[in-house]
N, C-alpha and C positions, 0 to 999 in steps of 0.2 A: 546603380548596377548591382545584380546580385551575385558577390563572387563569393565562388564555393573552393575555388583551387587556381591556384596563379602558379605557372613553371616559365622559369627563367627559359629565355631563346638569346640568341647573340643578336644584341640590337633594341631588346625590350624582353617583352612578356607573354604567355598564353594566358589565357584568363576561363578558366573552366573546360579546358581540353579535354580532359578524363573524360567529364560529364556528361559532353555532348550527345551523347546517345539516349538517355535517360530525360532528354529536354531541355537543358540549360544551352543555351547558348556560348559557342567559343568565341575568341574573338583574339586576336593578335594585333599587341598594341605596344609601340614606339618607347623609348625611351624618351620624352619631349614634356618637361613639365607644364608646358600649355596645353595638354590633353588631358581632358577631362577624366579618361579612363586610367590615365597614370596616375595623375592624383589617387583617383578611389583603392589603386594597388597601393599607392605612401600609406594612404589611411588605414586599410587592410593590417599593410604589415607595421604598424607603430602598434596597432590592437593588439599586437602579439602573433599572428600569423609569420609563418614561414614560408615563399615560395620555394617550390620543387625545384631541383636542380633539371638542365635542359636534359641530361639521359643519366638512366640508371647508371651502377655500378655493372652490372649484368651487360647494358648494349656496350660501354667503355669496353669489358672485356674481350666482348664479344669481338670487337673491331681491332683493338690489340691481337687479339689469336688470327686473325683472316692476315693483317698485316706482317704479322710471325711467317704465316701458310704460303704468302705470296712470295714473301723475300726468300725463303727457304724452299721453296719449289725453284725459283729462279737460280740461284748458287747452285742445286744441283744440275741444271740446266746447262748450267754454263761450265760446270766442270766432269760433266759426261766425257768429254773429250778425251780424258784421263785415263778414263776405265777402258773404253774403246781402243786407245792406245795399248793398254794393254793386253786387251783380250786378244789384238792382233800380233803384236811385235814382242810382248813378255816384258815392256820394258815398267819396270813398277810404279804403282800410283806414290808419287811422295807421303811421307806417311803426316804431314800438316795438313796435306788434301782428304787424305781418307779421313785422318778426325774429324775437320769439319764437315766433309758429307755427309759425318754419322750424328754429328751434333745437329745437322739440318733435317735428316730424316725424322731424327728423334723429338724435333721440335713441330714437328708437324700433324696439328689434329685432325 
C-alpha cells in the first residue's frame, strides 16, 4: 500500500484522505492487528511518520463555539420570561439573571 497520510478516526485510521482527490486512494481501516493495512500504518509510523489527528484545532473550536451558541441562546430562551415580566408588571429582573443573560449574549458568535 502507498500511504502518503494516515489520520486517526475513533476505531482505526484514514489512510490518504487528503489525497483522494489528486488519485491516491482513501481507505478506512480498523484497528485489528490481523489487517493487513494496519500493519502497513505500524510500519509507517515506526519509520518515523506521524498520523494526523481525527480533526483540526480549527473544527474542535469551531464545535466548542456552536456549543457555547446553542447553550447560550437556550438560557436566554428560558429566561425571557423575566424580561416580559417586566416589561408588563415593573416587577425587576433579579440582578443574577440580568448578569447571566448578559454573560450569554456576550458569549454568543
Amino acid at each position: 500500500m502507498n500511504i502518503k497520510t494516515v489520520q486517526l478516526q475513533e476505531g482505526g485510521y484514514l489512510i490518504n484522505g487528503s489525497m483522494n482527490q489528486i488519485g491516491f486512494g482513501t481507505a478506512s481501516v480498523p484497528n485489528d492487528e490481523g489487517n493487513r493495512d494496519y500493519q502497513d500504518i505500524q510500519e509507517w509510523i515506526a519509520e518515523g511518520n506521524t498520523p494526523d489527528p481525527e480533526f483540526t484545532q480549527a473544527e474542535i473550536d469551531d464545535s466548542d463555539q456552536k456549543i457555547i451558541n446553542v447553550d447560550s441562546r437556550e438560557y436566554l430562551s428560558s429566561t425571557d420570561w423575566y424580561v416580559i415580566r417586566f416589561q408588563e408588571t415593573a416587577v425587576a429582573v433579579p440582578q443574577e439573571i440580568s448578569d447571566a443573560r448578559e454573560a450569554a449574549r456576550l458569549a454568543i458568535v
